[in-house]
C-alpha positions in Angstrom: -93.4 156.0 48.6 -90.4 155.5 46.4 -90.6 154.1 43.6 -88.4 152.9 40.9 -89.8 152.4 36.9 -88.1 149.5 34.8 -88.6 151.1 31.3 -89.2 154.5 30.0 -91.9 153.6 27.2 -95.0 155.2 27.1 -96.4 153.0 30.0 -93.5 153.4 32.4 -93.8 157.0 31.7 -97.4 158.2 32.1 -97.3 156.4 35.2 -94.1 157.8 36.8 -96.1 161.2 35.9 -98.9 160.3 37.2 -97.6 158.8 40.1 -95.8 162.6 40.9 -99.1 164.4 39.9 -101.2 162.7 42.0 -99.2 160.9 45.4 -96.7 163.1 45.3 -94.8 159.9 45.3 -90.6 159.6 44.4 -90.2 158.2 41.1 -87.4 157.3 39.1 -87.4 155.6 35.9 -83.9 153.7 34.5 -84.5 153.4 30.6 -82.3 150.8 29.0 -81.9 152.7 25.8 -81.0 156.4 24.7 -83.3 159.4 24.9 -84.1 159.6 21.3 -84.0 155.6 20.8 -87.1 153.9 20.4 -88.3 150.7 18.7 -91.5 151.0 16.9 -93.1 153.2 14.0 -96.0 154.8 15.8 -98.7 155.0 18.2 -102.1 154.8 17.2 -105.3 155.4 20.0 -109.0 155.3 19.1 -111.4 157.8 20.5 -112.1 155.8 23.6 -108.2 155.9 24.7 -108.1 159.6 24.0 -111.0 160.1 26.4 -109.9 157.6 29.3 -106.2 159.4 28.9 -107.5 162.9 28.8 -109.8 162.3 31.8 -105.6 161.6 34.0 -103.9 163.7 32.5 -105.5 165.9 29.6 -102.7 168.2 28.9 -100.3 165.9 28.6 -102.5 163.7 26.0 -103.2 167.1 24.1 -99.7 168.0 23.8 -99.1 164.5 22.8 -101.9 164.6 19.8 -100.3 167.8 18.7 -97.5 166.2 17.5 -99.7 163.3 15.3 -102.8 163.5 12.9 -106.2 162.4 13.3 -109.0 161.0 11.0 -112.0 159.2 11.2 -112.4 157.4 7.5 -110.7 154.5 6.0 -110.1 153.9 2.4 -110.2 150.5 0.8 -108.6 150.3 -2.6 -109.1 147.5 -5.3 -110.1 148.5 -8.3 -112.7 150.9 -6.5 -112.4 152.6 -4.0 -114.6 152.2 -0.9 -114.9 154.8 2.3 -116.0 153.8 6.0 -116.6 156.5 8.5 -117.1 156.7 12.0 -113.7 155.4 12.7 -112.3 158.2 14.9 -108.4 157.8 15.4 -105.0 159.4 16.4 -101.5 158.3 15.4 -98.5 160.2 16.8 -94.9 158.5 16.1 -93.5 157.3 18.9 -90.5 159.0 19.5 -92.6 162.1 19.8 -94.9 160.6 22.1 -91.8 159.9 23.9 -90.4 163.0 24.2 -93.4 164.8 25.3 -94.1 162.1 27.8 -90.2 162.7 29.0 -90.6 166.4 29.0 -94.1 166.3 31.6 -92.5 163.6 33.8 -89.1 165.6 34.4 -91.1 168.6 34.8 -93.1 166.9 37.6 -90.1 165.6 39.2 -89.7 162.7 37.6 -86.0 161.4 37.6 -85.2 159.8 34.4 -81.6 157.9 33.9 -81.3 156.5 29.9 -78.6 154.3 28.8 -79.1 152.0 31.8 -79.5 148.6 32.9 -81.2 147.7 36.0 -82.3 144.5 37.5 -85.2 144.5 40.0 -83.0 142.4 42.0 -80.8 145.6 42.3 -83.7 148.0 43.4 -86.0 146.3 45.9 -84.4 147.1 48.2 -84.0 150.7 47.8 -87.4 151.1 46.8 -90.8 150.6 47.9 -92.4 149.3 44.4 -90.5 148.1 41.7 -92.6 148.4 38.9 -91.5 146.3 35.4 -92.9 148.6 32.2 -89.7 147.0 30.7 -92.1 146.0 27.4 -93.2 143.1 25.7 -90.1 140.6 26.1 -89.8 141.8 29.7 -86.7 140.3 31.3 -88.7 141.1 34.6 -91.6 139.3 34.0 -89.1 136.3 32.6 -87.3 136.6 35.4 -90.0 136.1 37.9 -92.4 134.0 35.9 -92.7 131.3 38.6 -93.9 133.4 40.8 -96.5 135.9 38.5 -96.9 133.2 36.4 -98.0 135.3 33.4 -100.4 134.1 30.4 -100.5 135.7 27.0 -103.7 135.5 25.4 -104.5 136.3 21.8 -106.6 138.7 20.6 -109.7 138.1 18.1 -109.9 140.3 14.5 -113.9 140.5 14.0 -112.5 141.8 9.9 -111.5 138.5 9.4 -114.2 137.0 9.9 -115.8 139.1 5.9 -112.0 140.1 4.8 -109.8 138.2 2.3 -106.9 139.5 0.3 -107.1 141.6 -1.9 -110.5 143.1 -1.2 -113.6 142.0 1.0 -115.2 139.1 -0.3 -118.9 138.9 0.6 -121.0 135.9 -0.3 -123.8 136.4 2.1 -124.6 139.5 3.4 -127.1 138.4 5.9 -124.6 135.6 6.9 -121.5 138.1 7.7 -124.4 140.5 9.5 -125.3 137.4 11.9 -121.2 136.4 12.3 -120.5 140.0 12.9 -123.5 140.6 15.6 -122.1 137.4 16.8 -118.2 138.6 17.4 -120.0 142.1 19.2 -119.3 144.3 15.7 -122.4 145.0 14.7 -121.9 147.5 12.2 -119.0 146.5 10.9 -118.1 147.6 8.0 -118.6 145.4 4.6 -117.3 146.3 1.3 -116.8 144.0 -1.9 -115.6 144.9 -5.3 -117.4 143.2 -8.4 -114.6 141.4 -9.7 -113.8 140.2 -6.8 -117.1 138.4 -5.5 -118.6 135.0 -7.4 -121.7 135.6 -9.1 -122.8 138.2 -6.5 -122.0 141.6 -8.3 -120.7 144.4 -6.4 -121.9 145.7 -3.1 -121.0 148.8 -0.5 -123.0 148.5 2.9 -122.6 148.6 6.5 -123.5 145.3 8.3 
């Protein structure tokens, strides 16, 4: 098939790869801005993304986490300082992530034109699949609304439900267990600092 990418992000771009690895397909992907352009600080992916991308393409995702850090504590600070493990994460900055993304795809046979503005309207006929990775305020998916008819829906924070600025404020232990086992976190992390918490002295614990 041929097949043309709207957007050279890191969507638009592990697909075009894997879409060479694996069909053999024709890909080309038109990226609106330059190479080295991006928008966005970084990329962060939890364990479970690191295994699901490794199990497509692992030495693409290895080369990628080469170029970030990883950790697996976090570090709440007010007045004391409180540590949560178990929190296994990578963060790569994006224009890395990018480039190594860029360098697999063109090495598969990826063609990859920057700089440039295409309109689906423009491609379908030329191509089999038009695919829109054009990002979050897609002028594809605006474009075609009517007919997709796309939803956004919100996600839901399960810390919110024990966290309040400036530090964790617990009042009922058992009552933010319950909430949290309610919202599928059951060992969510709960940390408080004395001066913080009414009448309840300090507390570090795991929900």
């Amino acid at each position: 098939m041929r097949v043309a990418c709207l957007g050279g992000g890191p969507g638009g771009l592990f697909l075009a790869l894997l879409l060479r690895r694996i069909g053999g397909h024709q890909v080309d992907v038109f990226d609106r801005v330059a190479a080295d352009a991006t928008y966005g600080f970084g990329v962060v992916l939890s364990r479970m993304s690191v295994a699901r991308l490794r199990s497509a393409a692992k030495d693409v995702i290895d080369d990628v986490l080469s170029q970030g850090v990883a950790g697996n504590r976090t570090d709440s600070i007010s007045g004391a300082v409180a540590q949560s493990s178990g929190h296994d994460f990578c963060a790569v900055e994006r224009r890395a992530m990018l480039r190594v993304l860029r360098n697999h795809a063109a090495s598969a046979g990826v063609r990859i034109s920057h700089s440039c503005r295409r309109d689906h309207t423009d491609l379908l006929n030329g191509y089999d699949i038009v695919v829109a990775a054009d990002g979050a305020g897609s002028a594809t998916r605006t474009q075609l609304a009517n007919y997709f008819r796309p939803a956004i829906k919100f996600g839901f924070d399960p810390l919110r439900l024990v966290r309040s600025r400036p530090a964790f404020r617990v009042h009922d232990i058992s009552a933010c267990r319950r909430r949290a086992r309610t919202a599928g976190c059951p060992r969510l992390p709960v940390f408080a600092d004395a001066e913080h918490v009414s009448g309840r002295g300090a507390c570090t614990g795991v929900a």
